[in-house]
Every structure is written in C-alpha cells, then in structure tokens.
VOVEX-899068 format. One record per residue (C-alpha): residue number from 1; x, y, z. Coordinates in Angstrom, 2 decimals. Example, Ala and Ser with C-alpha at 12.3 -4.5 7.8 and 13.67 -1.06 7.14 Angstrom:
% VOVEX-899068
     n         x         y         z
     1     12.30     -4.50      7.80
     2     13.67     -1.06      7.14
% end
This chain:
% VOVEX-899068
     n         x         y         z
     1      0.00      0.00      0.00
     2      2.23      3.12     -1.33
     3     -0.31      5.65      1.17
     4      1.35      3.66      4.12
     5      4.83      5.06      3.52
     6      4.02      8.49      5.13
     7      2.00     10.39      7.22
     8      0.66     12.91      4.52
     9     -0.25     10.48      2.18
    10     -2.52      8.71      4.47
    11     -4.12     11.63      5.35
    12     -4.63     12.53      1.55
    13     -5.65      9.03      0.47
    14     -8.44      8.17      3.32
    15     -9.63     11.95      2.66
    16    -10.15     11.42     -1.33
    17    -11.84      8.16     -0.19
    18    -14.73     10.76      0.53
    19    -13.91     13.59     -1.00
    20    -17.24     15.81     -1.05
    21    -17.36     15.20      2.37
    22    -14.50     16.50      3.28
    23    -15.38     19.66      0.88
    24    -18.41     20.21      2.24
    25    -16.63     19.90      5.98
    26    -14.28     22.83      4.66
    27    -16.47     24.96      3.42
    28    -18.83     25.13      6.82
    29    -15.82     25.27      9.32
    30    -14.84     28.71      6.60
    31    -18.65     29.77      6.70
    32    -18.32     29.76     10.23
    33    -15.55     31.54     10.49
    34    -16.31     34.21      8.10
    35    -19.55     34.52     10.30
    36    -18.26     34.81     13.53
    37    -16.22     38.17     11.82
    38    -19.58     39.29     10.49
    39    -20.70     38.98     13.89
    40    -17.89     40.99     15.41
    41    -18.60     43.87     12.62
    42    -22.53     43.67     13.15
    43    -21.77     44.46     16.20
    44    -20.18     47.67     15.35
    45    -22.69     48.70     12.87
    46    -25.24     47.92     15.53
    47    -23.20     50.23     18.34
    48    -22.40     52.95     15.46
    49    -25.99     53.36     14.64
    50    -27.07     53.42     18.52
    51    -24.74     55.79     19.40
    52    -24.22     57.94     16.47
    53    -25.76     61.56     16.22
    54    -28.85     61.01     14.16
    55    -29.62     57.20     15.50
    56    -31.71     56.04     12.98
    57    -34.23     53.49     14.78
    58    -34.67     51.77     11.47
    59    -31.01     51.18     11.00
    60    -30.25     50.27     14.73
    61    -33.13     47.40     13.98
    62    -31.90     46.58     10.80
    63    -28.15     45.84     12.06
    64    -30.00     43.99     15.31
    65    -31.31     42.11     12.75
    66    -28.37     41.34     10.72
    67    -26.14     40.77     14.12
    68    -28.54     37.61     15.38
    69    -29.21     36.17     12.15
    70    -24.92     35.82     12.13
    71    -25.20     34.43     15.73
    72    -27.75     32.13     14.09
    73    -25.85     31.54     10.75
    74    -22.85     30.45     13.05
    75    -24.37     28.09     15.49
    76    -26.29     26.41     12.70
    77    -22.74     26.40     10.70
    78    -20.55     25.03     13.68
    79    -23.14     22.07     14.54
    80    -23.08     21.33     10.96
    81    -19.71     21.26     10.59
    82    -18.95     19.29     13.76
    83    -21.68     16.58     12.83
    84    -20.09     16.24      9.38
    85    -16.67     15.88     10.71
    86    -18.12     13.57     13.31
    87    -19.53     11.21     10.65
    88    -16.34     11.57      7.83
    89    -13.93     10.51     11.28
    90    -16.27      7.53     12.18
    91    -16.47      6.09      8.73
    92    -13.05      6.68      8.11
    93    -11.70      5.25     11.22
    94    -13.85      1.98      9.76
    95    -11.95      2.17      6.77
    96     -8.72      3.06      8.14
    97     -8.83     -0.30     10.97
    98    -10.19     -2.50      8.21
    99     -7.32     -1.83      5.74
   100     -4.53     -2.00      8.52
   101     -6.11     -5.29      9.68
   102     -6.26     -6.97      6.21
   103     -2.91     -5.21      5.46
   104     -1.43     -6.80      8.34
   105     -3.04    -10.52      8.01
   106     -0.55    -10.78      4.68
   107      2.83    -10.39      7.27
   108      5.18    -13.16      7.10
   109      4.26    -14.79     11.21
   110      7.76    -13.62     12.02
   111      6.78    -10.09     12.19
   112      4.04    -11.01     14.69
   113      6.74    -12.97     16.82
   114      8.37     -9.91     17.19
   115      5.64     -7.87     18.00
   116      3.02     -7.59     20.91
   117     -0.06     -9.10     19.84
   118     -1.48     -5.72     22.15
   119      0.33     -3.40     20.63
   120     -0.59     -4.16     17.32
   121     -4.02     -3.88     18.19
   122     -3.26     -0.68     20.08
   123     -1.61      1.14     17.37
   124     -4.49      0.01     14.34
   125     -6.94      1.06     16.66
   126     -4.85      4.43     17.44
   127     -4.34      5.20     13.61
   128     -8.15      5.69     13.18
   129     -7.88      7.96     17.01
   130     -4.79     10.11     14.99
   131     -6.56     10.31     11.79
   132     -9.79     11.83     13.92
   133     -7.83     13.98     15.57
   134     -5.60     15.90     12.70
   135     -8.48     16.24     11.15
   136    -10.21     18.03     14.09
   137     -7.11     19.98     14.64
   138     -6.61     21.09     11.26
   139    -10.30     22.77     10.24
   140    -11.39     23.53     13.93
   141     -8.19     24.39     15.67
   142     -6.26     26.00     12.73
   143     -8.31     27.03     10.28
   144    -10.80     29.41     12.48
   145     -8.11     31.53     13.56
   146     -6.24     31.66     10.28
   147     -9.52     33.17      8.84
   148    -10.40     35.40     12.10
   149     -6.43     36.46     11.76
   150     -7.61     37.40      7.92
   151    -10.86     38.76      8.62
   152     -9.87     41.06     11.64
   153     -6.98     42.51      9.79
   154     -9.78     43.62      6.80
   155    -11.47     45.26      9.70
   156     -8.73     47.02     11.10
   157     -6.98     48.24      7.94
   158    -10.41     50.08      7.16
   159    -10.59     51.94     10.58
   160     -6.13     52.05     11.27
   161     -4.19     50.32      8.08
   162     -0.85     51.36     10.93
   163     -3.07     49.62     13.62
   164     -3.12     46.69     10.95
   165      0.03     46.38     10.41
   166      1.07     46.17     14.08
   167     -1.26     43.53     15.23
   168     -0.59     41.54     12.61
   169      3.41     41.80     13.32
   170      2.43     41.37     16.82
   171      0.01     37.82     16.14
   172      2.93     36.32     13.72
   173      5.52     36.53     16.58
   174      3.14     35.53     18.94
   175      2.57     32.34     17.09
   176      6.07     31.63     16.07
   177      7.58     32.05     19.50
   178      4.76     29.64     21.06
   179      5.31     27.10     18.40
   180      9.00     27.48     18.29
   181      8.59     26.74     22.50
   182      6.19     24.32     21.51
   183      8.53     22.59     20.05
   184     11.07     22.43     22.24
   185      9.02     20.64     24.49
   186      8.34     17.98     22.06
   187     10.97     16.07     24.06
   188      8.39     15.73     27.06
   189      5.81     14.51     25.25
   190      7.69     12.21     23.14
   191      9.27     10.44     26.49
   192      5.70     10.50     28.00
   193      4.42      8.93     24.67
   194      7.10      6.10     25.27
   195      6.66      5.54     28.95
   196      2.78      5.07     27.85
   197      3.13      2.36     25.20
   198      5.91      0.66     27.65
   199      3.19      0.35     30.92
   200      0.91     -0.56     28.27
   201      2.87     -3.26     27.30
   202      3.21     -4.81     30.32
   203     -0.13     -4.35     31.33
   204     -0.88     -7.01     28.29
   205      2.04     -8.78     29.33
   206      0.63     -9.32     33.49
   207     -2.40     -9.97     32.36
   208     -1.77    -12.47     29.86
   209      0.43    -14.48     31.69
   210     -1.68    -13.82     34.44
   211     -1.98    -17.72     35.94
   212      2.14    -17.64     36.05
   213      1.67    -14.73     38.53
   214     -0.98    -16.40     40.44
   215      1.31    -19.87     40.32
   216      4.46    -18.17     41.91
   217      2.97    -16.07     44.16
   218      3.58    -13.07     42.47
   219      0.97    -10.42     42.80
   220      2.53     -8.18     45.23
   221      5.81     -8.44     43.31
   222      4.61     -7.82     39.70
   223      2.26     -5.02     41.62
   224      5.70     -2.83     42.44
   225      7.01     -3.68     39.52
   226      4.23     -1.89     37.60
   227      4.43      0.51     40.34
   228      8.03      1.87     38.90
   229      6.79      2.05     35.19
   230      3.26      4.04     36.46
   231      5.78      6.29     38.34
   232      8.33      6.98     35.14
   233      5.17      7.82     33.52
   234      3.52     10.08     35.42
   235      6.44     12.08     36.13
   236      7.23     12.28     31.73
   237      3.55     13.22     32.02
   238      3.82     15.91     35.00
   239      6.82     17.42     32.89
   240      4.95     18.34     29.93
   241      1.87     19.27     32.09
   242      4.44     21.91     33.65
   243      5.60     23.01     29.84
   244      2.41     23.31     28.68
   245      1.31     25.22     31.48
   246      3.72     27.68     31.69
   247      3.96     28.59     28.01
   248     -0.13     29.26     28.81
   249      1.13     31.42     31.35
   250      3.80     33.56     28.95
   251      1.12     33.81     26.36
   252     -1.65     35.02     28.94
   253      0.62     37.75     30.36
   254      1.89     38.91     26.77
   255     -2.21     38.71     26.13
   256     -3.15     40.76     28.69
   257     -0.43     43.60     28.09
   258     -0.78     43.69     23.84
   259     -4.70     43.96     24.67
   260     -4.21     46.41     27.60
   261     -2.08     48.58     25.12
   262     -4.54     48.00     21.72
   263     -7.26     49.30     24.14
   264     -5.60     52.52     25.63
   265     -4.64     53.31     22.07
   266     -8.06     52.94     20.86
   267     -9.21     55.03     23.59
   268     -7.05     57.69     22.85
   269     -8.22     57.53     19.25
   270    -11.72     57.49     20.01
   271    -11.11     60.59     22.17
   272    -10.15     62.41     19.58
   273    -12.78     61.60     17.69
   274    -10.80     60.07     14.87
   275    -12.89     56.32     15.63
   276    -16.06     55.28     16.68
   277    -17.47     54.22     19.79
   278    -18.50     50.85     17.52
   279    -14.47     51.12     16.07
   280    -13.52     50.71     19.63
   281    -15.65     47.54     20.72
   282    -14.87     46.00     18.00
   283    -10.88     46.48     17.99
   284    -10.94     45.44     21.69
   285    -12.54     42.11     20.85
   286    -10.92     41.43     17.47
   287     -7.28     41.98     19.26
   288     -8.59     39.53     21.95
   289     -9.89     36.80     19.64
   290     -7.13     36.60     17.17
   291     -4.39     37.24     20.08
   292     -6.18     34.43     22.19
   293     -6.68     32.52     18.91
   294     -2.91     32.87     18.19
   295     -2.64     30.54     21.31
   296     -4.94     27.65     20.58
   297     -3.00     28.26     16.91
   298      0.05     27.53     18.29
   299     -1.15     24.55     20.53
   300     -3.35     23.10     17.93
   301      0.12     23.21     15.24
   302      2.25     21.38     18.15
   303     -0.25     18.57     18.35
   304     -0.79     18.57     15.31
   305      3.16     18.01     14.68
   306      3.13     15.21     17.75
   307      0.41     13.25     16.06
   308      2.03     13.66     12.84
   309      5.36     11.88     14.83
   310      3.34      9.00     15.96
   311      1.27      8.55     13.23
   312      4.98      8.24     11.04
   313      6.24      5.87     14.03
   314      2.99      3.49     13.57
   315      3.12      3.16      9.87
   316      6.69      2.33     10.20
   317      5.81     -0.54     12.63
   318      2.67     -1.45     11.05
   319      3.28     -0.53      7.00
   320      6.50     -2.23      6.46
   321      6.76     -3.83      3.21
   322      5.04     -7.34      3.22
   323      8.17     -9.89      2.19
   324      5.60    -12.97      1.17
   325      2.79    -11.65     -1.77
   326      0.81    -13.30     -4.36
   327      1.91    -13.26     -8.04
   328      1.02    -10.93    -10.13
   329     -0.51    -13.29    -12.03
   330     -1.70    -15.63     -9.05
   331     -4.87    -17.93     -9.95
   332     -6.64    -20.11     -7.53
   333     -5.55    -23.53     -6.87
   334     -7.50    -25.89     -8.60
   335     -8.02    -28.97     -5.86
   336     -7.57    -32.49     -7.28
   337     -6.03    -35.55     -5.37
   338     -3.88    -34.13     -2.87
   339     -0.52    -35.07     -4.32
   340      2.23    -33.06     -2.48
   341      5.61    -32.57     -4.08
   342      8.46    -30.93     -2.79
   343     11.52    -30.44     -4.92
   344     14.84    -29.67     -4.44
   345     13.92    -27.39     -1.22
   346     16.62    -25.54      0.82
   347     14.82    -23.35      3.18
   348     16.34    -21.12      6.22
   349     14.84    -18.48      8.86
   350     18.78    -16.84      7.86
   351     19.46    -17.53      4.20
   352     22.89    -18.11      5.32
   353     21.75    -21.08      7.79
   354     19.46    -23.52      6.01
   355     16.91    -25.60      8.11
   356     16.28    -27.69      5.06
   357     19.36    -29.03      2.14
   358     17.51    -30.10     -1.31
   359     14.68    -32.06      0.04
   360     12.74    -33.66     -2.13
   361      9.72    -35.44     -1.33
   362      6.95    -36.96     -3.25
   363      3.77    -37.87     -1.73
   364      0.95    -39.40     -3.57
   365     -2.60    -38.39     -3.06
   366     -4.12    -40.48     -0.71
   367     -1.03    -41.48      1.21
   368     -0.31    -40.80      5.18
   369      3.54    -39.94      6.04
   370      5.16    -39.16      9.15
   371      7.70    -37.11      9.73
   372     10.34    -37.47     12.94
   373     13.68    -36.57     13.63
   374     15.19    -34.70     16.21
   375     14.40    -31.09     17.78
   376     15.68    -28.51     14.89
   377     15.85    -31.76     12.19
   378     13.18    -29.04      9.87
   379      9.92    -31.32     10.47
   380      7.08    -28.05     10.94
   381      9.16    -26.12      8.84
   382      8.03    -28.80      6.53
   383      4.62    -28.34      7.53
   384      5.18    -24.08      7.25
   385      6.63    -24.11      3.55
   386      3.42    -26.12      2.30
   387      1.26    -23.43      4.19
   388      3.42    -20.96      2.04
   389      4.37    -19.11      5.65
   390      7.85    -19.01      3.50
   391      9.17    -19.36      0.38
   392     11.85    -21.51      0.10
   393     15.38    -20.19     -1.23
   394     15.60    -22.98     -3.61
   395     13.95    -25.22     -5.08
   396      9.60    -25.31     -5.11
   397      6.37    -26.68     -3.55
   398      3.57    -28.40     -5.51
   399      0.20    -29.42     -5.10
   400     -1.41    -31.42     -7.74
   401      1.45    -30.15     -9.95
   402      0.89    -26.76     -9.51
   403      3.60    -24.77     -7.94
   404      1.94    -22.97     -4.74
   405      4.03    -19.09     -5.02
   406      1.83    -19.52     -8.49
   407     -1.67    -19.80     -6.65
   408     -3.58    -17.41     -4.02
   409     -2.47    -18.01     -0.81
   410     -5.81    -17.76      0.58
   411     -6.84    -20.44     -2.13
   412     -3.83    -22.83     -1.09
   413     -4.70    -22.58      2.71
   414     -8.35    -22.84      1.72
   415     -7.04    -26.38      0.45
   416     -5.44    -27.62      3.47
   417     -6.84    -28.37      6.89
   418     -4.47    -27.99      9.56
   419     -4.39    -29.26     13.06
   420     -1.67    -27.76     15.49
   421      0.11    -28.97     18.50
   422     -1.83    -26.33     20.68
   423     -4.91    -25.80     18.92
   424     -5.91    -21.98     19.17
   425     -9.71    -20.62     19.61
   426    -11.17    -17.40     19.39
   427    -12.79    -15.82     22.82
   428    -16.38    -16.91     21.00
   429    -18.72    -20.27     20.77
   430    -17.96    -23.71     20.42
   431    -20.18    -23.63     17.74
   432    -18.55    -20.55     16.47
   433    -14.74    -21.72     16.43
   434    -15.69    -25.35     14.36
   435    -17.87    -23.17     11.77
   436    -15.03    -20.95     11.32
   437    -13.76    -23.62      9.07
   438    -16.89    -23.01      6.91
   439    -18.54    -20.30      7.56
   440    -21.62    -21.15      5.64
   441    -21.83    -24.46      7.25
   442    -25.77    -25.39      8.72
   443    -25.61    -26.32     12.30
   444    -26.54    -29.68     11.18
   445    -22.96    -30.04      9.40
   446    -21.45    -28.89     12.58
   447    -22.78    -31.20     14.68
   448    -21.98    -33.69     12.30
   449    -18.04    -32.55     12.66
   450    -18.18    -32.94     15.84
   451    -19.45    -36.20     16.48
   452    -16.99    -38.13     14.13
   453    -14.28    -36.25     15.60
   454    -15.80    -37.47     19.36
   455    -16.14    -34.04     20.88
   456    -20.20    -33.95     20.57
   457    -20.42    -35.33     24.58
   458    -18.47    -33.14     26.40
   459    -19.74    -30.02     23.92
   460    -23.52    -31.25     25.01
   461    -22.55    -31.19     28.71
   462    -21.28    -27.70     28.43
   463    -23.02    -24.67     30.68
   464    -24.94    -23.71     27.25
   465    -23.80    -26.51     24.81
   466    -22.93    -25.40     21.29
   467    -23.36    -21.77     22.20
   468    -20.90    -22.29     25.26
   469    -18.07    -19.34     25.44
   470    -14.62    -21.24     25.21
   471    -12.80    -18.26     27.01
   472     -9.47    -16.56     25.40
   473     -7.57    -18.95     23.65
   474     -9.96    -21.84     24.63
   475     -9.14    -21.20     28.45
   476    -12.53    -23.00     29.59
   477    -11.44    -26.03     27.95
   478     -9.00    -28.76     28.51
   479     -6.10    -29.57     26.09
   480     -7.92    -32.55     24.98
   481    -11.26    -30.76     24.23
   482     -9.72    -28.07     22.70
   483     -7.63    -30.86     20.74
   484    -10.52    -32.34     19.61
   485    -12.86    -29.10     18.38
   486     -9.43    -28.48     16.31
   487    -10.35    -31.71     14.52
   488    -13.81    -31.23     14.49
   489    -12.83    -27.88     12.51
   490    -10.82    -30.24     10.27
   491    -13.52    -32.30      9.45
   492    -15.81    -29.57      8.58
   493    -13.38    -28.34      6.62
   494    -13.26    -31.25      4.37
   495     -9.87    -30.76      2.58
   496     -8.21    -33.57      0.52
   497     -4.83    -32.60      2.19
   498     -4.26    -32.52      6.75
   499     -1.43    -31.68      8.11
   500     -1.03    -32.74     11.71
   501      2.12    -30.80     13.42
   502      2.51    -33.03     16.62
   503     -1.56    -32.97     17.30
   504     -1.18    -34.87     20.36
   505      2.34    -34.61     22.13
   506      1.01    -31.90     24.60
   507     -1.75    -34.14     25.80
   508     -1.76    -36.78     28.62
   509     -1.87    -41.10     27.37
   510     -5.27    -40.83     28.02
   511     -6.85    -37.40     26.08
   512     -3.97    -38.79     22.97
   513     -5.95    -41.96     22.93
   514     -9.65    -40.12     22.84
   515     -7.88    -37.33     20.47
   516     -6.32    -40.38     18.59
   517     -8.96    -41.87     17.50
   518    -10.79    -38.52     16.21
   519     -7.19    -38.28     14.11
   520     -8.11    -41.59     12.67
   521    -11.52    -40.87     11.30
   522    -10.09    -37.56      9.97
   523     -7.34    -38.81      7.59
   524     -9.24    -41.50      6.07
   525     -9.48    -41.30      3.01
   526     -6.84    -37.88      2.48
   527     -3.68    -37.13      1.83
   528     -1.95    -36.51      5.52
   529      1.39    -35.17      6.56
   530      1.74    -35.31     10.30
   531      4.79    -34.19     12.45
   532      4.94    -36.59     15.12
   533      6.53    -36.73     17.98
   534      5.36    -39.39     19.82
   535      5.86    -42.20     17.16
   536      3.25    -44.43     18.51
   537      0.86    -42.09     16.71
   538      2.15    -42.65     13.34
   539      3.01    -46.56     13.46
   540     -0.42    -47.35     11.51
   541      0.69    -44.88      8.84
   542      1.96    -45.84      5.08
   543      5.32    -44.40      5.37
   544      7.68    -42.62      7.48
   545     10.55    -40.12      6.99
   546     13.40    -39.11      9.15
   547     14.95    -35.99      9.02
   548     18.33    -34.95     10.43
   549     19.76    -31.43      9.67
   550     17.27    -31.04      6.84
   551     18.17    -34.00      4.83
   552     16.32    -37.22      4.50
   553     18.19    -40.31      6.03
   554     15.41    -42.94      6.11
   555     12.22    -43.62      3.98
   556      9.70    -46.39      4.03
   557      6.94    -48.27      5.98
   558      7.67    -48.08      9.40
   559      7.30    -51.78     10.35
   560     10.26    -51.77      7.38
   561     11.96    -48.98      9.26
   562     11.84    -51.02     12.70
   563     13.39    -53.83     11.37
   564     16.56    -52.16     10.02
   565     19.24    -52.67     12.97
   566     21.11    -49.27     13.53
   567     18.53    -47.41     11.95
   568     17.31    -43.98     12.55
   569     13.97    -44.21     13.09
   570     14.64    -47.51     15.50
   571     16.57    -45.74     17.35
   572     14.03    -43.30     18.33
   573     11.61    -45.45     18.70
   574     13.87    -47.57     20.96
   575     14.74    -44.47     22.95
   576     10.80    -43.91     23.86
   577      9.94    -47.00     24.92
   578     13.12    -47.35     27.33
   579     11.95    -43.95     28.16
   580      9.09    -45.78     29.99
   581      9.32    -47.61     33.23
   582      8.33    -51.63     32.26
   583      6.05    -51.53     35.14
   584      4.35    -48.82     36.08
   585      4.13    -47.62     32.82
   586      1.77    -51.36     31.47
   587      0.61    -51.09     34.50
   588     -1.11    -47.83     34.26
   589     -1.88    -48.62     30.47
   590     -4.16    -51.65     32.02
   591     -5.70    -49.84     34.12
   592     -7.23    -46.96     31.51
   593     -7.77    -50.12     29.20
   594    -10.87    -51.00     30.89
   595    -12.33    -47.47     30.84
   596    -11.58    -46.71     27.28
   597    -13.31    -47.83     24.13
   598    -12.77    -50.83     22.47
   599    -11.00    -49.03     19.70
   600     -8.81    -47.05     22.00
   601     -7.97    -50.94     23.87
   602     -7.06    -52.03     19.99
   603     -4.91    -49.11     19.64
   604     -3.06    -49.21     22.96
   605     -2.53    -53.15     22.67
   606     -1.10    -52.77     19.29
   607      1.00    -49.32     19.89
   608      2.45    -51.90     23.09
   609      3.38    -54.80     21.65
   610      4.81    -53.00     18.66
   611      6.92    -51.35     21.16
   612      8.29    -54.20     23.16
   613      8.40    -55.69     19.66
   614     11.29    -53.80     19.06
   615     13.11    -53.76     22.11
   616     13.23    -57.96     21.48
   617     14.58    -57.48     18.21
   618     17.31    -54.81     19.33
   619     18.43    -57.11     21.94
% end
C-alpha cells in the first residue's frame, strides 16, 4: 500500500476516499468563520448606529437584525460542521482499521513474533484515534483563527491600516515564538508517549500471563514492579503538564499587556474623535480573539506536529513492506487428489543457515507420512513451507502439480486443513470456532463434525452446549477438548490434504488416545502429513521419513523402518519406549484399558506390543 509510507499520504488518500465530504466539511468550518467576523462587525454597525448623532431606529433594527441572524448563521454552521466531521472521522476510522487489519493478516508470522499481539491492536486502533484527531485539529483548531487572523486585519486596515500592520506583526511573533517553544518541548511529550506504550505493554504482558503470577505467588511483586513504570510515567507526564502550562502562562501575560495597550490606544483615538465608539468595541474584541486565537493556533500546530510523529512511528511498525505476496498473475488452486511434491527445497529463517538441504519429497494423493527426527531436524518447517508461511530459497512446492508461489495463498490454505500442537480458539462459541472452518456451514454439518471427531459429549454437557463461550484462547477447555474441536474444525473443513504438526504430544496417554482416534476418522481417506513426535501415533501410517539437519536419512513403511538394525527411526523409537518404566508404565496402560473404548484398547494393545516388539529385536 504506497499511502502507508508516510504520514501525509494517508491523510490525503483516506480523505479522497470521501472527498465531497471533506469539501463540504471545509467549506462550513470557513462559513463559520467568516460569520463569527460578520458577527464581530454587526456588532459595530449595531453600536455605530445606537450611538451615532442622528440614531436612525430603522437602522439600529436593521443591524440587530443582521447581528442575530450571524449568531444564528454560526451556530447552525458550527453544529453542521462538527456533525459532518463527526460522521467523515467515524467512517473513516472503519476504513482506516479494516485496511490495517487486512494489510497486516498478509505479514510473514515472524513479524508477529516480534511484535506484541497488544500493541498491534493498540496502534491500528490508534491510527483511526490520529486520523480523527488531525483532522479536528486542522479545520477547527487552525483554520478558524487563520480566517479570524484574515478577517480582523480587513477590519482594522479600514478603521487604522498602521493599527493593521502592528497587530498583525504582533500575532505572527506571537505564534512563532509559542510554536517554536512548543517545540522544544516535544521532548516531554515524546518520552511520556514512550513511557505510555511501555506500561501498556506490560499491562498485556501481566495480564496475559496472568496464571504464572498467580502460580508463583507473584501479585505483590509484579504489583511494584508496575508501580516503577506508572511512576516513570507520570512524572514524563507531569513534565509536559508543567511546559504546557507555563507557556499558557507567557502567552496570557503577553495577552493581557498587547490587549491592555490595543485598548488605551483605541481610547485615545476614540477621544479624539478620529474612531467610533462601535471602532472601539470592535478592535478590543478582534485583538482579543485573534491574540487568544494565536494561542490555541500555536497549541493546535504542536499537536498537530506530535500526532504527525506517531502517526509516522505506527506506519513504520505497522506498514512495512510485506516480504511474502501473491503473483502478479496468481490464480486459484485448482483442488484435485492431494498429491504433495516438494523439490529440491533448501529453506532457512537466515538464508545463510538452512533448516532444510535439497529435500525432495513426493507424496501421492491419498497417502499418510510421518515425519520425525530430532528437535531442529526441519519437520514443521516442513509443515510451514506447504502453508506458504515461506518461500523456500531454492527449489519449489507443488500441489497437484501446480507450484503454490503460483496460486492465491488464501486459495492454497483454503485447500489444506491444519491441526496444530496447541490448537488456538477465538474468545467466542464452540459452535462458532468449528464453523469458522466453513462459515456457511448449517448447524446440522457442525454437529456432524463434531461427532466423528468425538467431541459432541463433552460439547452437550457444556453450561450452554454449542453456544458455550470457550474463554481466550480456549481457556474453559481442557487440552484434549480443545484438541478435539481443532479436529472437528478439520472435518468440517473437508480438505483432501491434513497436516497434523505433533496434534497430540502436549496431551496426557489418556486425552492422545480419545484425540487419537478422532485423528483416525479424519485422515481417512486424504492425503496426511503429520509431524509426530510421539511415534506411537504414526506406526499405523503408510510411510515414514526421518529428518536430520534437513536431509532425508530414512524412507519407508515403518514396520520396514523397525526392522533395520542401527537405523534412525529404530533408534528413536527404541529411545521412547526405554523412556518408559516396564512396570508402572503397562501397568497404568491396564488400568485406563478397561475405561476406554474398544478401539482405543485395539490401539493401545497394538502401539504396546509393537513397542516391546522392538526392544526384542534390538536385543
């Protein structure tokens, strides 16, 4: 998005979104300003003509008349206005969170890794806040007395064109000394800006990680922690209070001697007759209004130039150039089998430290494969460069021979139905977070999901069922539930290819079996990739491959694999099972045996004996 790349063409681009709105905003904020002088000069005409020798009744009613239709002109003007500007900032701010949000959704997940989730959320919400309040600034702070500063000095050159020229001297070094001060004390508010996104930060931080606080005992301790950042901020905050304040109180005494002086002259002109008593009243409260107004000028131009700074620090953070984008060209992937290929891939976080060395790896449609090795062997970076969360640095990824940096990404994710280690909900319904798979889905379909994938009971027996809140990130559920609604969102789903990154390794023996078997209904029939760590879960699959380093060292049926003395994958699966104590370990297996399905018992016999299987054959 080229408007993201500075602050003035953000502005300009959200404000040619709607640009007879923002026309018609300008032109009633400079009616009402041109009114509010035509008030000021009624007034005149209306003390001339009361006070002059002849006094004319009809002309004292006729500029009584023309004086509160201008009062009336300018109230009806200014509500206008501010109800216009009201409705351009609200619609805008719609537009402006929207675009940052979808902007942001095509980021690389790197740049969220190094970024607080609440800070993010802060700042797009905060763009919409700056773009609001600029605008405000701008036509109701700057642009009233710019035209008052105009109109007066029309006034006063046709009573005093030397009077003229002396107030307006006198208002452009007013100004330019309070902005210059202004300025100067950007330094305060800048540190008091940074203080305030840093105890905002940690407030997300305590109260996210707010059960490790509660588990250690930690309340009174993270409590004076906080304590030190509240203090660093109010004090930034106190010292640009104190600025603030005392430039107010240099511009109020300079006020009150310039007007004290404009007046005594204009006395001692009206004395001598050479200006009217109207001439008088209305240089006393023109000097006061655009001297005054030379103040909120000056103020209104120094906020302006602080929201300009954070509104260029935001779009740095949040408009940085998106590494990962589809083709020019980019159609949508057209689904067929689910055959995966992977092709001469060398892949690294750091170019100049590949994860992966020329894979290549064909998988047929239809076919389940495993994938072990050791921590850092490349197995869900696997996973991420068929989700397209990178590009590879050499070589490509296919699906149904069509290389995926040529398709949508949305399309290609749309393809594949995913199912995580730690399976993450949204702070809505059960029956909310499985239809976000499908969003059109009938509630019928839903419950359909959910019952193959085993999680229908425990949804029923929910507060409120179906329409039961999960709770931030799934909170209100166990690992295993939420486990199992990540299938159910699978199933609905219904994508030819699944990829499982460790589904089950955070989960006790007895939520793996219950999620197990929900695994086992949902790659029937697909194409299915699945990261395993514990690699009793993949021992009914078709094939297995190790990785080590990012190459390939074994490949084959597993049963094949276990048979191969010194091999790679025996190895690891020798190292689990003597991981296990002999007795306690069957012993506790018994035990859930008679309170688990018969399908779990098959499963648990089998993923046993396979075990100690081994073992014999190693020894």
């Amino acid at each position: 998005m080229p408007y993201l790349r500075s602050p003035f063409r953000f502005l300009l681009h959200y404000i040619r979104v709607r640009p007879w709105t923002f026309l018609l905003l300008g032109l009633l904020v400079a009616g009402s300003s041109v009114s509010s002088i035509g008030v000021q000069y009624a007034l005149k005409l209306l003390i001339d003509a009361m006070t002059g020798s002849d006094r004319i009744r009809a002309a004292v009613y006729t500029f009584l008349g023309a004086f509160l239709a201008l009062v009336v002109l300018e109230s009806a003007l200014q509500r206008a206005a501010a109800l216009t500007l009201g409705h351009a900032t609200v619609v805008s701010g719609v537009d402006i969170r929207l675009d940052m949000v979808d902007y942001l959704t095509g980021h690389q997940m790197p740049f969220f890794q190094n970024q607080r989730a609440g800070s993010l959320g802060h700042r797009v919400s905060g763009l919409a806040g700056i773009f609001g309040a600029i605008v405000h600034r701008l036509l109701q702070e700057v642009t009233p007395p710019l035209i008052a500063f105009v109109g007066a000095m029309i006034i006063f050159v046709s009573i005093d064109p030397g009077m003229a020229l002396v107030l307006g001297v006198v208002f452009v070094i007013v100004t330019v000394v309070l902005v210059v001060l202004g300025l100067q004390g950007h330094v305060h508010h800048k540190a008091f800006a940074e203080h305030a996104g840093t105890v905002g930060g940690e407030l997300v931080d305590l109260i996210g990680n707010i059960w490790v606080v509660k588990a250690f005992a930690a309340h009174r301790r993270e409590l004076s922690r906080l304590q030190g950042f509240l203090d660093d901020e109010a004090s930034a905050q106190r010292r640009g209070w104190f600025f603030v304040e005392q430039m107010r109180g240099l511009h109020d005494l300079a006020l009150a001697i310039l007007v004290g002086g404009t007046l005594i002259w204009a006395i001692g002109r009206w004395s001598a007759h050479a200006i009217s008593t109207g001439d008088v009243v209305v240089i006393s409260t023109m000097t006061f209004r655009i001297l005054h107004g030379s103040r909120d000028l000056a103020m209104a131009l120094i906020d302006t130039s602080q929201q300009f700074s954070y509104l260029r620090e935001t779009l740095d953070i949040i408009g940085v150039p998106q590494t990962l984008s589809d083709a020019d060209q980019a159609s949508r992937l057209r689904v067929g089998e689910g055959r995966v290929e992977l092709s001469h891939v060398t892949f690294g976080y750091d170019p100049s430290h590949p994860v992966l060395h020329d894979l290549s790896l064909v998988i047929p449609a239809g076919q389940k494969v495993g994938i072990v090795g050791p921590s850092g062997a490349g197995k869900s970076s696997l996973l991420q460069l068929i989700q397209r969360f990178h590009d590879p640095q050499g070589g490509h990824v296919a699906i149904d021979g069509q290389d995926i940096r040529e398709v949508t990404q949305e399309s290609l994710r749309d393809a594949l139905a995913v199912v995580p280690q730690e399976v993450m909900l949204f702070h809505r319904s059960v029956m909310e977070n499985i239809r976000f798979a499908k969003p059109d889905a009938s509630d019928e379909e839903v419950y359909r999901a959910a019952q193959t994938a085993g999680c229908d009971d425990f949804i029923r027996r929910l507060p409120h069922g179906y329409d039961s809140i999960v709770g931030e990130r799934g909170t209100n559920l166990s690992g295993g539930q939420r486990q199992r609604i990540g299938i159910a969102r699978a199933f609905l789903k219904n994508a030819r290819v699944v990829l499982l990154d460790e589904a089950t390794s955070a989960l006790d023996s007895e939520s793996e079996l219950e999620v197990q078997n929900g695994l086992e209904a949902l790659i029937e029939n697909r194409t299915v990739i699945a990261v395993a760590h514990r690699l009793s879960t993949i021992a009914g699959f078709d094939r297995v491959v190790v990785l080590v380093d990012g190459r390939v060292v074994e490949d084959g049926p597993p049963q094949q694999l276990l048979r191969q003395k010194g091999g790679a994958f025996r190895q690891l699966w020798v190292m689990q099972v003597e991981g296990l104590d002999r007795s306690t370990g069957i012993s506790a297996a018994g035990e859930r045996l008679r309170h688990l399905s018969d399908k779990s018992r098959e499963h648990l016999g089998r993923m046993v004996r396979n075990a100690w299987q081994g073992v014999t054959e190693r020894t």
